[in-house]
Rosetta silent file (secondary structure, phi, psi, omega in degrees, C-alpha in Angstrom):
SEQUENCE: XXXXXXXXXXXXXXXXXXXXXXXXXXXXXXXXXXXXXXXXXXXXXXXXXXXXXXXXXXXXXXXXXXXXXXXXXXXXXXXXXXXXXXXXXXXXXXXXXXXXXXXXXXXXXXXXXXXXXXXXXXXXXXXXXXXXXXXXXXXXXXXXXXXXXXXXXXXXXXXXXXXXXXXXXXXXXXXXXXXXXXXXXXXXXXXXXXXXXXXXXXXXXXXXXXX
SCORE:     score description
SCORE:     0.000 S_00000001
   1 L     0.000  -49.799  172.418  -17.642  -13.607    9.512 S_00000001
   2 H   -36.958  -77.585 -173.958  -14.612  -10.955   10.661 S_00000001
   3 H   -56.311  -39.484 -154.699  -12.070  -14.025   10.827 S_00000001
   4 H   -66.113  -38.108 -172.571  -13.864  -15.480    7.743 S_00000001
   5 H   -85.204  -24.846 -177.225  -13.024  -11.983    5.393 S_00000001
   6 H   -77.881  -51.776 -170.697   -9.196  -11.762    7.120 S_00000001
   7 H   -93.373   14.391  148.810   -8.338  -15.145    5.803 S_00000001
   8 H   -95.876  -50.288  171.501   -9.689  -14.822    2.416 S_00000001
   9 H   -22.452  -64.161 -151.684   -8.101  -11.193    2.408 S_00000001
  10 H   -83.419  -36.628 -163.060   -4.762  -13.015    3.554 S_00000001
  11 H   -80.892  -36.290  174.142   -5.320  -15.915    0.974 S_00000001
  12 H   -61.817  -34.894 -139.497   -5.758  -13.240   -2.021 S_00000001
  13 H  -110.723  -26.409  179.377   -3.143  -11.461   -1.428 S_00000001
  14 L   -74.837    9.648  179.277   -0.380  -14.750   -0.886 S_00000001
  15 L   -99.101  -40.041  170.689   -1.877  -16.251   -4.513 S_00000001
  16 L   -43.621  -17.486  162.943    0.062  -13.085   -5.591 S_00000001
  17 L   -81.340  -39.946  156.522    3.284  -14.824   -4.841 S_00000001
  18 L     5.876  130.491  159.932    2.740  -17.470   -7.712 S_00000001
  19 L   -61.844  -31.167 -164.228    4.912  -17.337  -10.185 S_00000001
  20 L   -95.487  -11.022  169.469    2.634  -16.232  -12.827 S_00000001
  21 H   -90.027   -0.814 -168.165    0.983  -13.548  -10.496 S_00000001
  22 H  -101.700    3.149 -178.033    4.464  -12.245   -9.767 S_00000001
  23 H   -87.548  -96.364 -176.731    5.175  -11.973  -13.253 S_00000001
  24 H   -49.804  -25.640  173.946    2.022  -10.113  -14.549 S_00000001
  25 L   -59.728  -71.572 -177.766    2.793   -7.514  -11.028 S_00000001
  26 L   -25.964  -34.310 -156.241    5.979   -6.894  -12.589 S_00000001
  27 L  -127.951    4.964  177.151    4.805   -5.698  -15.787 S_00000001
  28 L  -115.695  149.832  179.111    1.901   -3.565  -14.483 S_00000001
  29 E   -58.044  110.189  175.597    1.341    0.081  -14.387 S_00000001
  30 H   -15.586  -73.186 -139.623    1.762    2.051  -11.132 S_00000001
  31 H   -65.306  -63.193 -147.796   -1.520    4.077  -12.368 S_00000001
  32 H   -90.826  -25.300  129.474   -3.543    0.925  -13.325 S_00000001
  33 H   -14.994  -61.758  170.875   -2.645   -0.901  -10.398 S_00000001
  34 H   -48.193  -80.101  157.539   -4.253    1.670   -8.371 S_00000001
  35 H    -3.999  -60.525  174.382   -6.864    2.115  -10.484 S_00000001
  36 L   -91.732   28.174  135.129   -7.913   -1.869  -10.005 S_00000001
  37 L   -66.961  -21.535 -160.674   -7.604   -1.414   -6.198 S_00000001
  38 H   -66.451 -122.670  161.666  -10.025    1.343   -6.063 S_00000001
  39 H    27.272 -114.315 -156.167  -12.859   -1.484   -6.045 S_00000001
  40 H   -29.232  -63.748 -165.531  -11.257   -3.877   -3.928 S_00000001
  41 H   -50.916  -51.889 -174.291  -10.157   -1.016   -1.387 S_00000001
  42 H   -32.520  -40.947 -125.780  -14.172    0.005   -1.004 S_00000001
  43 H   -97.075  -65.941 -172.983  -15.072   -3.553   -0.162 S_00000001
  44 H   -44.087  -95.453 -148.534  -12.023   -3.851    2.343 S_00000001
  45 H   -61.181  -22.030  157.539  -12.739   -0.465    4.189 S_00000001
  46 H   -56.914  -40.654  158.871  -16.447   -1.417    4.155 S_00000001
  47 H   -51.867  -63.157  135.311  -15.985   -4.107    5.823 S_00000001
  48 H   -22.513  -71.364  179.916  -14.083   -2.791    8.425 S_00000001
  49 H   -34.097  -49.347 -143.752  -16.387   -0.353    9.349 S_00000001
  50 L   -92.822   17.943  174.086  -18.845   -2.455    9.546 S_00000001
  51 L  -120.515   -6.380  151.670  -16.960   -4.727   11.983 S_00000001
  52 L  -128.911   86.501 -172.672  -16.042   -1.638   14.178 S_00000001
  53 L   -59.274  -24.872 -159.994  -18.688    0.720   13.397 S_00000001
  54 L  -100.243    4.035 -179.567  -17.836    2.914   16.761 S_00000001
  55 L   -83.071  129.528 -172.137  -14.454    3.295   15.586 S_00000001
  56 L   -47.789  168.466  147.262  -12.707    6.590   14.930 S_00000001
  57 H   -34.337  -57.043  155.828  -11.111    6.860   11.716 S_00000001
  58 H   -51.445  -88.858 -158.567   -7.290    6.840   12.846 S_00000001
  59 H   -40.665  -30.830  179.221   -8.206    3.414   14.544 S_00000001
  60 H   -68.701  -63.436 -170.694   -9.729    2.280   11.545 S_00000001
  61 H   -46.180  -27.225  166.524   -6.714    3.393    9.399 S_00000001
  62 H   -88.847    9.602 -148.832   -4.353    1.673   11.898 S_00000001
  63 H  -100.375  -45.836 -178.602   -6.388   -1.378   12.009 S_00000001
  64 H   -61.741  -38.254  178.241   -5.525   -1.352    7.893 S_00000001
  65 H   -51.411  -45.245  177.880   -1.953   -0.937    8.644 S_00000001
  66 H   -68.434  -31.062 -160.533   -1.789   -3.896   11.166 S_00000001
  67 H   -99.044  -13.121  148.846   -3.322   -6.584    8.476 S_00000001
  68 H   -67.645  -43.282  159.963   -0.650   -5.182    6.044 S_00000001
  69 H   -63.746  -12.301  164.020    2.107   -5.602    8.300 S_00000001
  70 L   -88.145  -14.984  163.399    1.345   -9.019    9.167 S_00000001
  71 L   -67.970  -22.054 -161.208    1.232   -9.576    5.276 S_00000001
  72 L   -99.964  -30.925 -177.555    4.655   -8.369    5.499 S_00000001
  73 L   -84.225  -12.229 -175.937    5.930  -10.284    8.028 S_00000001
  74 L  -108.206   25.108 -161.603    4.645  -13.433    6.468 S_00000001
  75 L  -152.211   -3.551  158.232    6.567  -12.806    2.771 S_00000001
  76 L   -31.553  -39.852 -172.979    9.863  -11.471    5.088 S_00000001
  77 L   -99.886   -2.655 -165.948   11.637  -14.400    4.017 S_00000001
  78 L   -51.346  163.818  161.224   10.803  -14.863    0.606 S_00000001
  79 L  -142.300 -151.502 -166.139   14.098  -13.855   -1.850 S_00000001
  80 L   -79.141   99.947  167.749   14.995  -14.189   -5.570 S_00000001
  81 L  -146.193  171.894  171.425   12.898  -16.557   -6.714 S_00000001
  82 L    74.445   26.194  166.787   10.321  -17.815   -9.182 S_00000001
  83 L   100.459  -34.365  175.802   12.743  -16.950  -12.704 S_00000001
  84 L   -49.701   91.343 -145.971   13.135  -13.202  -11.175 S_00000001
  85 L   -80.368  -53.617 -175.732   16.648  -13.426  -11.325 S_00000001
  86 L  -100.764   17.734  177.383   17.306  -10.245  -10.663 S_00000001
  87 L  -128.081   94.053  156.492   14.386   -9.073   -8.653 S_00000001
  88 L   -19.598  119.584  164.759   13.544  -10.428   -5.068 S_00000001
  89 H   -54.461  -44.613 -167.142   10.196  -11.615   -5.049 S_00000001
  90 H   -90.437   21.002  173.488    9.230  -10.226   -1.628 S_00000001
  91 H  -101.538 -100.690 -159.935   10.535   -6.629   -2.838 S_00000001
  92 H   -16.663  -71.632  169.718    8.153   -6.632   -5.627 S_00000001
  93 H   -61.568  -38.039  162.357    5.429   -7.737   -3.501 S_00000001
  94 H   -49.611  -38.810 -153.578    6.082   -5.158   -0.288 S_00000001
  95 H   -93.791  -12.208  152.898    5.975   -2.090   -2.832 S_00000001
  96 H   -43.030  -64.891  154.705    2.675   -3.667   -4.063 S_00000001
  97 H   -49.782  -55.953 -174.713    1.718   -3.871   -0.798 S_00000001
  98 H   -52.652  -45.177  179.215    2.593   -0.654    0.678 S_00000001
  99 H   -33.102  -94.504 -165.549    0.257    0.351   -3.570 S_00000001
 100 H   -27.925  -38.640  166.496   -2.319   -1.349   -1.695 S_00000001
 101 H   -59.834  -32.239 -166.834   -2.092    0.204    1.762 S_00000001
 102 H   -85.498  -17.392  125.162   -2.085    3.595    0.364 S_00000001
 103 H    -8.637  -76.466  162.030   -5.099    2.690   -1.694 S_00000001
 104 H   -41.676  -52.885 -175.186   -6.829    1.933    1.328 S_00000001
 105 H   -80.622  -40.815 -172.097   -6.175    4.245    3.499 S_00000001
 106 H   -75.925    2.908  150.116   -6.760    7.308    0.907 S_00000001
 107 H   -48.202  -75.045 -155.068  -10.371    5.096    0.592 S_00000001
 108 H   -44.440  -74.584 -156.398  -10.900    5.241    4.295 S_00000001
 109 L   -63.563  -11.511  167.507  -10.263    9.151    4.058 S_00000001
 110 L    80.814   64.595  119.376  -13.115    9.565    0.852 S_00000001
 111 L   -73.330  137.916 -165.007   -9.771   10.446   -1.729 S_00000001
 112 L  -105.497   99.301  143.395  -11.382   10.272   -5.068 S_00000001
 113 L   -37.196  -26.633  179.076   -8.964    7.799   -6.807 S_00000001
 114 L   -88.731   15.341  176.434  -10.584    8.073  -10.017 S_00000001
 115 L  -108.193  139.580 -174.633   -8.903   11.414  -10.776 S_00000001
 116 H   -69.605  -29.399  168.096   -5.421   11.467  -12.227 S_00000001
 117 H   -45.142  -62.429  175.749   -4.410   14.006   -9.392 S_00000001
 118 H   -55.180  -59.480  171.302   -5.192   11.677   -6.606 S_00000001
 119 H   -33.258  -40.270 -149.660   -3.511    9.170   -8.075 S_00000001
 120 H   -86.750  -29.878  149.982   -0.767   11.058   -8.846 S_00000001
 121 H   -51.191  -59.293  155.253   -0.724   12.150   -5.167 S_00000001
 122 H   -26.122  -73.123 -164.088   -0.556    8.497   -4.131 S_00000001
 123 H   -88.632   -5.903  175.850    2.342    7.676   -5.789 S_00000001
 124 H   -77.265  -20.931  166.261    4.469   10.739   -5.298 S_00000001
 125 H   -43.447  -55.134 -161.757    3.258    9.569   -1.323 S_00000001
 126 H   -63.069  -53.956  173.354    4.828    6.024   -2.146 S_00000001
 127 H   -36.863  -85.576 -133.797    8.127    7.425   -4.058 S_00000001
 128 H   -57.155  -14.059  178.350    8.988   10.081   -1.141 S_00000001
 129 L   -74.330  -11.137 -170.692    8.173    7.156    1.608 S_00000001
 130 L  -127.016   10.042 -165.605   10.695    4.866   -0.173 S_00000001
 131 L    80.463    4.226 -159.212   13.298    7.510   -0.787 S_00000001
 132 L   -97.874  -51.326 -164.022   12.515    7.597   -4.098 S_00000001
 133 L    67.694  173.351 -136.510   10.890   11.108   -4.726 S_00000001
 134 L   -64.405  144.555  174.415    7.812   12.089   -6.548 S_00000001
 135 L  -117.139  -19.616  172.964    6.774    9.305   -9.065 S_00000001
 136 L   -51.837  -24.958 -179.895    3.876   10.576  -10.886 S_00000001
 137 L   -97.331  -56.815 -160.126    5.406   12.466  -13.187 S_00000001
 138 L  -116.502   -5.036 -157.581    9.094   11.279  -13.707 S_00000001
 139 L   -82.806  159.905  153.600    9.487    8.182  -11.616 S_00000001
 140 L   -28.962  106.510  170.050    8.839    4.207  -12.906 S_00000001
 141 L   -99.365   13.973  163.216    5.990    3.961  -14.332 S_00000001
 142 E  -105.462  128.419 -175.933    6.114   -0.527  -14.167 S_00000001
 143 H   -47.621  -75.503 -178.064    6.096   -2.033  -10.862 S_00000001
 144 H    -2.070  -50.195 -164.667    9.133   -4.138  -12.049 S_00000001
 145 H   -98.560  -26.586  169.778   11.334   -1.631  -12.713 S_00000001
 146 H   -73.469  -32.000  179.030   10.281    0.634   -9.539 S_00000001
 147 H   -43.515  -61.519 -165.108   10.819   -2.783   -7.531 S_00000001
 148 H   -82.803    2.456  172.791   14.676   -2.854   -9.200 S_00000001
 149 H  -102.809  -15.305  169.193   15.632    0.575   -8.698 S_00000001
 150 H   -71.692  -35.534 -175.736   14.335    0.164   -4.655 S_00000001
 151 H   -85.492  -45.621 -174.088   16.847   -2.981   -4.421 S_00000001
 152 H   -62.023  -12.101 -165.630   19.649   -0.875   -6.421 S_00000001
 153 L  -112.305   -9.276 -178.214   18.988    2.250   -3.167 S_00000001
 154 L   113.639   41.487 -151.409   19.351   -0.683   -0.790 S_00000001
 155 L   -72.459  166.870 -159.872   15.904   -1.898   -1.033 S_00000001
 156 L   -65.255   -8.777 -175.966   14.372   -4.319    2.332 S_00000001
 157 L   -84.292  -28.010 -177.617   15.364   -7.786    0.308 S_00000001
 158 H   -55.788  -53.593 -172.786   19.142   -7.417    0.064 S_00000001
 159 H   -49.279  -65.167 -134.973   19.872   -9.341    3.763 S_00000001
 160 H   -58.736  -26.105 -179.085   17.075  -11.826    3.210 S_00000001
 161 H   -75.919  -23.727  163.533   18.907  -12.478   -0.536 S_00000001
 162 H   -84.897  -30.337  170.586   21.681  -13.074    0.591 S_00000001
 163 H  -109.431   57.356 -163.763   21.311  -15.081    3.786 S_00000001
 164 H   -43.556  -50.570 -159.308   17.511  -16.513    2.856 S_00000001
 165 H  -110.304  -25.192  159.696   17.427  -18.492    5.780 S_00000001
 166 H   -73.859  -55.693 -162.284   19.387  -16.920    8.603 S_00000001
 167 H   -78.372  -17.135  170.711   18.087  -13.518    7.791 S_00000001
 168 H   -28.543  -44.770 -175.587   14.151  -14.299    7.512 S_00000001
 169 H   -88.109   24.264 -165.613   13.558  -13.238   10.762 S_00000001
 170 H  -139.627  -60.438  174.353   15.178  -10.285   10.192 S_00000001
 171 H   -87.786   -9.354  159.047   13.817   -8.971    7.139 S_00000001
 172 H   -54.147  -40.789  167.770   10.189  -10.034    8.209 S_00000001
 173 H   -50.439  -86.333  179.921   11.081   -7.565   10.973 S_00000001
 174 H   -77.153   25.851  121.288   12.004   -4.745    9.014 S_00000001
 175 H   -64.504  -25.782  176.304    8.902   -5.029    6.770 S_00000001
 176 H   -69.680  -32.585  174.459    6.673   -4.390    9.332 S_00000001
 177 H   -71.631  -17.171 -169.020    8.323   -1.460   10.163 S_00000001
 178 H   -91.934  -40.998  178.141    8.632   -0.461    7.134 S_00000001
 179 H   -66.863   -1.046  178.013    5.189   -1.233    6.081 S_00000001
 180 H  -100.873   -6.272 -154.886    3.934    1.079    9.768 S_00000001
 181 H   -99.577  -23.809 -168.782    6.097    3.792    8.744 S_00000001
 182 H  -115.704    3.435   91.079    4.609    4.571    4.779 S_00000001
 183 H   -10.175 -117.534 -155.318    1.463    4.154    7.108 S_00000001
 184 H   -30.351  -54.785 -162.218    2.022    6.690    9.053 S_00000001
 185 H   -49.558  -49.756  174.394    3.249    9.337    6.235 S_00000001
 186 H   -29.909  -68.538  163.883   -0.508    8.273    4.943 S_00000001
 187 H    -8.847  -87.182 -163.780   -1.972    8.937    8.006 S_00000001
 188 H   -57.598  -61.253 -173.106   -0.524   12.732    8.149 S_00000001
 189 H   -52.682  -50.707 -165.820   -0.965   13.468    4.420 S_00000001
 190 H   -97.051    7.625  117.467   -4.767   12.483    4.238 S_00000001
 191 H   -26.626  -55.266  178.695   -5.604   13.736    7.703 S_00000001
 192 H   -85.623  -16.108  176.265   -4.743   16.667    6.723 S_00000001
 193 H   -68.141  -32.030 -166.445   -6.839   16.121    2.950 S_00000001
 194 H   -68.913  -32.564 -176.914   -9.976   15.125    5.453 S_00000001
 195 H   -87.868  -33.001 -164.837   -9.635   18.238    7.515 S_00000001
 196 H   -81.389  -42.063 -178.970   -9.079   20.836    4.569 S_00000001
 197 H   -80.270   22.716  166.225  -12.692   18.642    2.652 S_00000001
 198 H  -112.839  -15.290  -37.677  -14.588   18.782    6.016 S_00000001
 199 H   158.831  -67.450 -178.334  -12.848   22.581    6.004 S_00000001
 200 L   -76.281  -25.065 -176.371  -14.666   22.945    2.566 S_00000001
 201 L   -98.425  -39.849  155.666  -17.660   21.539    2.874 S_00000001
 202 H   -78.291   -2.774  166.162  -18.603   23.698    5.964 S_00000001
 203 H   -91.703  -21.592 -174.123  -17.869   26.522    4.006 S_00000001
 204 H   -94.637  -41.469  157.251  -19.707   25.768    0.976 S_00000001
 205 H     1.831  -81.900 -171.937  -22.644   24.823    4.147 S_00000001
 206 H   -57.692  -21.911 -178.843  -22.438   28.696    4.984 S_00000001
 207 H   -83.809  -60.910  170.147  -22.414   29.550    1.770 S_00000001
 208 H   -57.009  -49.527 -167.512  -25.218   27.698    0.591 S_00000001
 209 H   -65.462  -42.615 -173.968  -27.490   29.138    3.703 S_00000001
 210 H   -61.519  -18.327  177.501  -26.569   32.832    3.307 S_00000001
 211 L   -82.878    0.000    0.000  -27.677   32.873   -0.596 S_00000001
């Protein structure tokens, strides 16, 4: 059943290379992107649990990290293709992915996504992780256009576009790292949101007995 949900997981997320899903990505809202992940992420981190139930959180949360980096590593070689003239396909699709990881993982941690705040938190996460700085407010608000200002800063697609086939192995490489590294920064920010709402929650506890 485990192997059965990783390779529809892995099959969903590679129909997104299509031309016509790479298209409609392009043209979608940071915010509402998130927004339809919410769903998706529950299902995902439910699942997980329930295939290591004895597992700490962090382990879970790295567990999400590894089946995104192996996502990353298999769309390494992809370049400027599919009419995006001027956009690498497998730059569009990592900062989706990396959408998606942080999606997850602020799941895992019980961030309430359906608040513009959270959200808003998310993507200034995603900006400052890409060198970009905070995006909720001032930043791209169409993947497309955050995609072409990441390749204008030097974004992870420039070798593989230019050398496609020598460089594959190379930029499949640095997506993974790059996809364990905007990980991590997750990790630390919503670690620390889990500890200040377990933080809060014993306090309203104490609160609630003494009235």
């Amino acid at each position: 059943m485990a192997l059965y949900d990783s390779v529809t997981e892995r099959l969903g997320f590679m129909k997104k290379l299509s031309p016509a899903e790479l298209k409609k990505l392009a043209s979608m809202r940071l915010s509402d992107l998130v927004q339809q992940e919410v769903a998706r992420a529950k299902v995902r981190v439910a699942n997980l649990e329930k295939r290591y139930p004895s597992a700490a959180t962090r382990e879970l949360a790295q567990r999400l990290i590894d089946e995104k980096k192996n996502l990353a590593s298999m769309v390494g070689g992809i370049s400027g293709v599919f009419g995006l003239v001027s956009l690498p396909a497998d730059l569009l699709f990592m900062a989706y992915l990396q959408l998606v990881l942080l999606t997850d993982v602020a799941t895992l941690y019980k961030a309430n996504l359906k608040t513009e705040r959270a959200r808003g938190e998310l993507l200034d996460l995603f900006g400052y992780a890409n060198g970009l700085g905070p995006l909720h407010r001032t930043g791209p608000k169409v993947m497309g256009k955050l995609a072409a200002i990441m390749l204008e800063r030097g974004g992870m697609a420039t070798l593989g576009r230019a050398m496609p086939l020598v460089a594959a192995p190379i930029t499949a490489y640095f997506n993974n790292q790059h996809i364990q590294m905007v990980g991590e920064q997750a990790l630390r920010f919503y670690e620390g949101f889990d500890k200040a709402h377990a933080k809060a929650k014993v306090h309203q506890q104490k609160k609630a007995a003494g009235s």
